[in-house]
C-alpha positions in Angstrom: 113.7 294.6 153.5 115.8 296.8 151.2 114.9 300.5 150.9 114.4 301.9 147.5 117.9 303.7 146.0 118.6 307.2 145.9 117.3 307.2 142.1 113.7 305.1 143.2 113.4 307.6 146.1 114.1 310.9 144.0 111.4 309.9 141.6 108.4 309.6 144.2 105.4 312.0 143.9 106.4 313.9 146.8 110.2 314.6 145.4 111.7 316.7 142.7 110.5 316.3 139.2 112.6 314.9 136.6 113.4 317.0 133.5 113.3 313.9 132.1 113.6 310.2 133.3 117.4 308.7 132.9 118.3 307.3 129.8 119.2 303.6 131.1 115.3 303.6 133.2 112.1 303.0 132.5 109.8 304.6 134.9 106.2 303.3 134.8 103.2 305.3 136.7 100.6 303.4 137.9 98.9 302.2 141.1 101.0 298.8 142.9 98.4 299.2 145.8 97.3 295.5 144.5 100.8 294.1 145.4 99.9 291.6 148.3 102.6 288.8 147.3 106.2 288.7 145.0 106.0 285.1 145.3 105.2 283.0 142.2 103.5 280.7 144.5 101.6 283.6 145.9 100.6 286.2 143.7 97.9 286.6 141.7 97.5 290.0 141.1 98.3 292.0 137.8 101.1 294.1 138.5 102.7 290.9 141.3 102.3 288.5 138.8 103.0 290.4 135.6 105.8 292.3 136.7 107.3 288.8 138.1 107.0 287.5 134.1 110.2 290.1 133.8 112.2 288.1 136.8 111.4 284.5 136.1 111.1 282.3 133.3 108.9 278.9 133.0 110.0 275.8 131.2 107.9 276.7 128.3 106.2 280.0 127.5 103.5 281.4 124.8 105.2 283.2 122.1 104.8 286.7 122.2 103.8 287.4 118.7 102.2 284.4 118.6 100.6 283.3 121.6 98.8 280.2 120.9 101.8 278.7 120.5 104.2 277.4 123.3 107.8 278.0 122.8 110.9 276.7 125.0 112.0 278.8 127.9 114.0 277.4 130.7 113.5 273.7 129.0 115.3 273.7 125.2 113.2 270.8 124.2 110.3 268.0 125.6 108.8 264.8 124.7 105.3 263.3 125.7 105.3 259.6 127.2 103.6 257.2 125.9 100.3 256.6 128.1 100.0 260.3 127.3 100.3 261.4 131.3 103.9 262.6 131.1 106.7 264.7 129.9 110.2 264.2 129.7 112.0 268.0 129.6 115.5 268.8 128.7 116.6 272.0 130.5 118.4 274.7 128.3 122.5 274.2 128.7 124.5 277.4 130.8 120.7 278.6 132.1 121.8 280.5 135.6 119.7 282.1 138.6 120.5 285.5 139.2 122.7 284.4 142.1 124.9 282.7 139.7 123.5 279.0 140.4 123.1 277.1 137.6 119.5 275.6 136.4 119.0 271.8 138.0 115.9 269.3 137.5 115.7 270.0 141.6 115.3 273.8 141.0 112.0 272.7 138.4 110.5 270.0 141.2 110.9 272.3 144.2 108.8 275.2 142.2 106.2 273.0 141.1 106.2 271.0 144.3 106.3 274.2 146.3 103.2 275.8 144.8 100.9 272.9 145.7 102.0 272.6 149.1 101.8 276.3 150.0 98.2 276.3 148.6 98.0 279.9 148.2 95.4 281.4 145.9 97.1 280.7 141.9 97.5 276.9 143.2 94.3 275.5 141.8 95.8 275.5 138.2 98.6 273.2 139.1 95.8 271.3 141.2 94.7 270.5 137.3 97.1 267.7 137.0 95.6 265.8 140.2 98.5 267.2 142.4 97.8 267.3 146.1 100.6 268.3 148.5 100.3 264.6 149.9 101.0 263.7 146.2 103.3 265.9 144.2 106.7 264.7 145.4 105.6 261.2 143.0 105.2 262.7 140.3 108.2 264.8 139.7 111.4 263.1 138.6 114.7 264.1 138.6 115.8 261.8 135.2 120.0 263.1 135.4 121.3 266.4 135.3 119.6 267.8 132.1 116.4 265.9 132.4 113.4 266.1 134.8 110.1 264.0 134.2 107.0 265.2 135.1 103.4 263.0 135.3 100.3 263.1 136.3 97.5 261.5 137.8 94.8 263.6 136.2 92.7 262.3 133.4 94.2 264.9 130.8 96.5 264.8 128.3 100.2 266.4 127.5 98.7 269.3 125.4 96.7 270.3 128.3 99.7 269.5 130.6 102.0 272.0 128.5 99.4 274.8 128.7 99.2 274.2 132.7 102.8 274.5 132.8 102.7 277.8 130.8 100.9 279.1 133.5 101.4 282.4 135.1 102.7 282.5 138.3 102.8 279.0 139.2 105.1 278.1 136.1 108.2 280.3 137.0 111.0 278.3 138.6 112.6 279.8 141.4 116.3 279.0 142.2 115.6 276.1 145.2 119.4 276.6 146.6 118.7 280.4 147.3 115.1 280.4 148.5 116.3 277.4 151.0 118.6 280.0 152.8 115.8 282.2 153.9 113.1 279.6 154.7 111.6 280.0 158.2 109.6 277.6 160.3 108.8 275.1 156.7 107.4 278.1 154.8 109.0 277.2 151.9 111.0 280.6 150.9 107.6 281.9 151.6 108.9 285.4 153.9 110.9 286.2 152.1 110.0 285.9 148.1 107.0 288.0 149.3 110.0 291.1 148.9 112.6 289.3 147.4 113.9 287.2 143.5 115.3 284.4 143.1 114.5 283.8 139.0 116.5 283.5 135.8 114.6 286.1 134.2 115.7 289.5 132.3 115.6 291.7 135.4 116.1 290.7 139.4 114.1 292.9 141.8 116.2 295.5 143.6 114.0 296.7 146.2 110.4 297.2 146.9 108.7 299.3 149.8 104.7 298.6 149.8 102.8 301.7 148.5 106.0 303.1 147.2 107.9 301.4 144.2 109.2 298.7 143.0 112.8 299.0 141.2 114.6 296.1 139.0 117.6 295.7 138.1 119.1 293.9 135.1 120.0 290.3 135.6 124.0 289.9 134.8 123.1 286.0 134.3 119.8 286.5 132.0 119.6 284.5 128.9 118.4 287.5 127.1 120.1 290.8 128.3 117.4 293.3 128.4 118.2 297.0 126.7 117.9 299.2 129.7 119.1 298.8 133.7 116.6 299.6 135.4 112.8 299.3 135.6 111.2 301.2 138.4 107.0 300.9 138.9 106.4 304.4 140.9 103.2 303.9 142.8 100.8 307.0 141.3 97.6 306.3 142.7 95.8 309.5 141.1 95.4 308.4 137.3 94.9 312.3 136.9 99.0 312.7 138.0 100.0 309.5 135.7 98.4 311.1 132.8 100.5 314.6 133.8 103.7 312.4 134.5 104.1 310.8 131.5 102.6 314.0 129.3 105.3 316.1 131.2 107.8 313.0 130.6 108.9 312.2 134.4 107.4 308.8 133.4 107.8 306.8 130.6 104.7 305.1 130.5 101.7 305.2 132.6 98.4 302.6 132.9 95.0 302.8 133.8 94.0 306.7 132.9 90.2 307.3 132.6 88.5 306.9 129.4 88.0 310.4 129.4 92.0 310.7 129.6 93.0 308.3 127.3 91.0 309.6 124.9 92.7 313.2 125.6 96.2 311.6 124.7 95.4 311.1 121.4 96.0 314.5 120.7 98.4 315.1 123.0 102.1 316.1 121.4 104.7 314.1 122.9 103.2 310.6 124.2 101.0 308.3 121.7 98.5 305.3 123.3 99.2 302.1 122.6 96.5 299.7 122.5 96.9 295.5 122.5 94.8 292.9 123.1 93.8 291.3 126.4 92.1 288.2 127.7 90.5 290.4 130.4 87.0 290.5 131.0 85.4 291.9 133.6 82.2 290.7 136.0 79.8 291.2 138.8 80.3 288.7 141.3 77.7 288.0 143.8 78.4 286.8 147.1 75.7 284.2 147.5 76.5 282.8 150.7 76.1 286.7 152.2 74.7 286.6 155.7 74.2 290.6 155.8 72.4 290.3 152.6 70.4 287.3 152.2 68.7 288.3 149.0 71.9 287.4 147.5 71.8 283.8 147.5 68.3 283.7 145.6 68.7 283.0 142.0 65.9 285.7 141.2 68.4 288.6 142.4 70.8 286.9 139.4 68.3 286.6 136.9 67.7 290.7 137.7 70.9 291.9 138.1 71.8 290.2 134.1 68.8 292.9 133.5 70.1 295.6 134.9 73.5 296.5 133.8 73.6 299.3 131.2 76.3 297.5 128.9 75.8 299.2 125.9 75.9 302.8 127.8 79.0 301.9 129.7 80.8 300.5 126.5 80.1 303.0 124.3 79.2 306.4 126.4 81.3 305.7 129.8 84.1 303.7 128.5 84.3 305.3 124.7 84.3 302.5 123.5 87.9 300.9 125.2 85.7 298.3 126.3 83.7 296.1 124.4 80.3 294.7 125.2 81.1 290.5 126.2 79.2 288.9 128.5 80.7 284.7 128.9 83.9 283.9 131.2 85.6 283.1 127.8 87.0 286.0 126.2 86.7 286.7 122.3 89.6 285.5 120.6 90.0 282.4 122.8 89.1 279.2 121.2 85.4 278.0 122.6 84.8 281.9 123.4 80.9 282.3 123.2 80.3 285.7 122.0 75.9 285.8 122.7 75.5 288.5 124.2 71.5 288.0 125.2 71.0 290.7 128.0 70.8 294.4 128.0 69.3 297.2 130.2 65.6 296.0 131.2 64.7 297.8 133.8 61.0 295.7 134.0 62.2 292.4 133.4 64.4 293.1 136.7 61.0 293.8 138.6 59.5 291.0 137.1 62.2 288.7 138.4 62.5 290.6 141.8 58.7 290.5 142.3 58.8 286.6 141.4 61.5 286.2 143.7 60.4 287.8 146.9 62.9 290.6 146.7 61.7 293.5 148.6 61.9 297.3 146.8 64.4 299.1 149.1 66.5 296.2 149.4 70.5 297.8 150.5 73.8 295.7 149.3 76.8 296.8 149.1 79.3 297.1 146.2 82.9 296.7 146.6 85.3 298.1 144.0 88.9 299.0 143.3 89.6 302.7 143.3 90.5 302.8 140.6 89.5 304.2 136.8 87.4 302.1 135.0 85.9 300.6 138.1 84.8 303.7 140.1 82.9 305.1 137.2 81.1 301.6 136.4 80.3 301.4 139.9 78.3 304.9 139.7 76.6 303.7 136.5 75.6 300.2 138.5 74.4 302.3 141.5 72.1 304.1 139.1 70.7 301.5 137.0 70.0 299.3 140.0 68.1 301.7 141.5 65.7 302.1 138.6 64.1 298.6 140.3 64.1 299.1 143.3 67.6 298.3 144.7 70.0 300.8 146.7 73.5 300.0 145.9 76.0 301.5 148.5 79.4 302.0 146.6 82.6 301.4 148.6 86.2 302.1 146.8 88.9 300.2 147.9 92.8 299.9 147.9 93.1 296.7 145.4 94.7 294.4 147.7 92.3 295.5 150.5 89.2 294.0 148.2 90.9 291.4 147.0 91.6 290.1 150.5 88.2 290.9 151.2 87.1 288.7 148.2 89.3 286.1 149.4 87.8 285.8 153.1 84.1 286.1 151.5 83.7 288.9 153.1 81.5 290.9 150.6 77.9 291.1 149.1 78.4 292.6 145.4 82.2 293.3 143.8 83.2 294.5 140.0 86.3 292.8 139.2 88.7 291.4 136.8 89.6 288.1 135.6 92.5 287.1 133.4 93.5 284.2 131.6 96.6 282.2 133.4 96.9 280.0 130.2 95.6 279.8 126.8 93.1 276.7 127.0 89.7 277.6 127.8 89.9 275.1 130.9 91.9 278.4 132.4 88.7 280.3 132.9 86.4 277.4 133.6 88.1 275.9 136.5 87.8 279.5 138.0 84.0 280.0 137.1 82.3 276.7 137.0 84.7 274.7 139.7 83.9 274.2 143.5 84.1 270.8 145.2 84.5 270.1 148.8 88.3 270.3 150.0 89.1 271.6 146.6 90.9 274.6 144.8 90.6 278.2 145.7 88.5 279.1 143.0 86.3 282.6 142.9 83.3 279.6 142.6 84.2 279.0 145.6 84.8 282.9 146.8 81.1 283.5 145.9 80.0 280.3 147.3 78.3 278.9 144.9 77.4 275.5 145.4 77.8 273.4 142.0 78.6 269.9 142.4 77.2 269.1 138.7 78.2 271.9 136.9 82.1 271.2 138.6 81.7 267.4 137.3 80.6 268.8 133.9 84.2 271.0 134.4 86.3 267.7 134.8 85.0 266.2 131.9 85.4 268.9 129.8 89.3 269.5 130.6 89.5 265.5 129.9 87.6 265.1 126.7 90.6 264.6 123.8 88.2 265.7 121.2 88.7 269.4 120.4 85.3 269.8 118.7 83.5 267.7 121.9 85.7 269.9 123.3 84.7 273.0 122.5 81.0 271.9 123.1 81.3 271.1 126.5 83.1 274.8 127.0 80.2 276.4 125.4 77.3 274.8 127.6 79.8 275.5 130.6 79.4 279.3 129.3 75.6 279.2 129.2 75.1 277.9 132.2 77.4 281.0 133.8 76.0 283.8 131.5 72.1 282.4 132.2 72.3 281.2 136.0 75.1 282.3 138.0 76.2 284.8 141.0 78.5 286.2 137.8 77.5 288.6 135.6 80.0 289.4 132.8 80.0 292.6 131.1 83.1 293.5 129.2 86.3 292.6 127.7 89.1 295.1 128.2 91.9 295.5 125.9 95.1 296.7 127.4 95.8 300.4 126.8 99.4 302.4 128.0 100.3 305.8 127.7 103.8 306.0 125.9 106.3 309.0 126.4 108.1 310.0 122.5 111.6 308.4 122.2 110.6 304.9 124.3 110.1 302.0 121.7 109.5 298.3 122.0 106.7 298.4 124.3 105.2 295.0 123.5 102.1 293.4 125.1 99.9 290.5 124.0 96.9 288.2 125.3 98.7 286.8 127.6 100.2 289.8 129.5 99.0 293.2 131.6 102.3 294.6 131.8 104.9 295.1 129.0 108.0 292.6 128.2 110.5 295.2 129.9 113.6 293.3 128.4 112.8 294.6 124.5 111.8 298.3 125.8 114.3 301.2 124.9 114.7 304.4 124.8 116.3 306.9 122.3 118.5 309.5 123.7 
């Protein structure tokens, strides 16, 4: 692996302070500790996956004023066939890899292709078109040097077919002539796109030490030349020092301050906070396959948990309102989203479920959350709300990638998390929440072992139904089912907030994103 530069180094917490950061960098504060993966096919974390939307590109991409809508990227125009199942794409003429290779129909099969036959956690989506790894290689065609065809055996249509292929990660397409030089034992590129680029996006990574930083550079070969060099992500995991670095301006921008702290900035001289929207909402998942707690699996401890989340206390009091009150896996603002919000803090309707369930007073689980602002402080609020019934909630913070590979082996009882939208079609969140078949996708269904063979079938026939208003319909009872009976309780819907230094414009976010578009950011001098 490559060690940071002399500028990425200079910049760490434990160096010499910046008077302020150089005129050609962006320096962004926040904690990276949820960086498991660099590869497209891999990651599925917010800073992996959204910083890797600033390195690669997909064929097609939602606009970033408008969102909804799908745009060309790496493909300059497409057509549907006519049975409906495939798509014909024209890739865009003088596209280039960072390496200098030019953009081929091989480059688009071998990322797709790739993805399903690694199987690694952000695979499911493309899993949506009926590819297996047995399968895959049939269904992507090279048509001559500008065209690739792409099918399906899924019973879904081309809309839903261009929203899969929007997807983050699994959409970016990697540069198949480079990644083959480093693959190892059939891993596909695997190794080594854990540290390493190989996209045709506005930047190219530089170097990235775990725990440290992350630096980019700009790509000489990007379609779209983005307005400063370098992007370094300086891991800061005290949100305290973030807020102090960017106020101070030794960073340029810096995430995931407290509520108390964001709230501060407002009237703080020299940084304003930026607010856009997100598709992030966050939930309660319980682990109801849990052999150390085997209260988990009983549908009464759901039922009481629904009842005993303060939502309107940690919306308004905890969270000052950066949060809003939203408790289905659809977030408002998506199409289908339902926005009931039937529960709120009843401490006896909790006992009367418990008591109907069998659920001993005293009962001890465990909660498992990031350590980071918003999550420590809602886990406190959990800790004491559960208690009012009954039930001792042990709090345990955790690096991010530490819980998340946690939440990944099942090995947890309670955990507050996050979930984000890959694509805009409200089949994105349901094939997460309400999908778990035998030998199927990874799913967090799946993670909290929830066995739903009906409600998954109910899933299919939603994402295949043509009609939007049927469509919509099925969507919403999917939603009921989740926010009524369900190891998931959803609380919130985040929107996605950054602390800005004076003299950097450009800083762009929508829906779609956690991170900003880096390319447009600039800074005055």
């Amino acid at each position: 692996m490559r060690r940071l530069t002399a500028l990425a180094m200079a910049i760490t917490i434990s160096g010499s302070a910046w008077a302020a950061t150089p005129p050609d960098t962006l320096v962004v504060a926040r904690s990276i500790d949820d960086i498991a993966s660099l590869d497209p096919a891999e990651s599925f974390e917010i800073t992996a996956t959204n910083t890797l939307a600033n390195i690669y590109q997909r064929l097609l991409e939602p606009d970033r004023q408008n969102p909804a809508s799908l745009v060309p990227a790496l493909a300059s125009r497409w057509k549907a066939g006519d049975d409906d199942k495939s798509l014909v794409f024209e890739l865009r003429d003088g596209a280039r890899f960072a390496a200098g290779n030019s953009v081929r129909p091989e480059d688009v099969i071998y990322s797709l292709s790739r993805v399903v036959k690694l199987n690694k956690s952000p695979a499911f989506i493309l899993g949506e078109l009926g590819w297996t790894a047995e399968n895959v290689d049939s269904f992507l065609t090279r048509v001559d040097d500008q065209h690739v065809k792409i099918s399906w055996p899924a019973a879904v249509g081309s809309s839903f077919a261009l929203s899969i292929l929007s997807a983050t990660p699994v959409g970016f397409i990697v540069d198949a002539v480079e990644v083959g030089k480093h693959t190892k034992d059939a891993d596909l590129g695997n190794g080594w796109l854990k540290n390493h680029s190989a996209g045709t996006g506005s930047y190219a990574l530089r170097s990235y030490v775990p725990h440290e930083a992350l630096v980019l550079q700009a790509n000489p070969n990007a379609i779209k030349a983005p307005k400063l060099k370098t992007v370094i992500l300086k891991n800061v995991t005290d949100p305290a020092t973030r807020r102090l670095l960017v106020v101070q301006g030794d960073a340029d921008l810096a995430f995931d301050l407290g509520a108390d702290q964001f709230s501060a900035l407002e009237k703080q001289k020299g940084v304003s906070v930026q607010r856009f929207p997100s598709s992030m909402i966050y939930y309660l998942a319980i682990n109801s396959g849990s052999t150390q707690a085997p209260a988990l699996k009983n549908p009464a401890f759901w039922e009481a948990a629904r009842w005993l989340v303060d939502y309107q206390g940690i919306s308004k009091d905890l969270l000052k309102n950066q949060y809003s009150v939203h408790q289905a896996f659809l977030p408002e603002g998506v199409i289908g989203s339902l926005v009931d919000k039937p529960f709120k803090l009843d401490v006896d309707k909790a006992k009367a479920a418990l008591k109907a369930g069998g659920i001993a007073e005293g009962t001890k689980i465990e909660l498992n959350v990031f350590n980071q602002p918003p999550y420590t402080d809602i886990a406190q609020a959990l800790q004491a709300s559960f208690a009012k019934a009954g039930i001792e909630i042990s709090v345990r913070p955790l690096v991010e990638s530490e819980l998340l590979a946690k939440m990944r082996a099942r090995d947890f009882q309670l955990i507050f998390t996050y979930w984000g939208m890959d694509y805009l079609d409200p089949h994105s969140n349901a094939s997460a929440f309400t999908y778990n078949v035998a030998n199927g996708p990874i799913t967090i269904a799946l993670r909290t072992q929830w066995d739903i063979p009906q409600l998954s079938q109910e899933t299919r026939t939603a994402a295949a139904e043509r009609d939007p208003q049927k469509r919509v319909a099925l969507y919403t009872d999917l939603q009921k089912t989740v926010q009524q009976s369900s190891p998931f309780v959803v609380a919130l819907q985040g929107q996605n907030q950054v602390a800005v230094h004076d003299g950097v414009q450009g800083v762009l976010q929508n829906i779609t994103v956690s991170l900003p578009y880096f390319d447009q950011v600039s800074k005055s001098k």
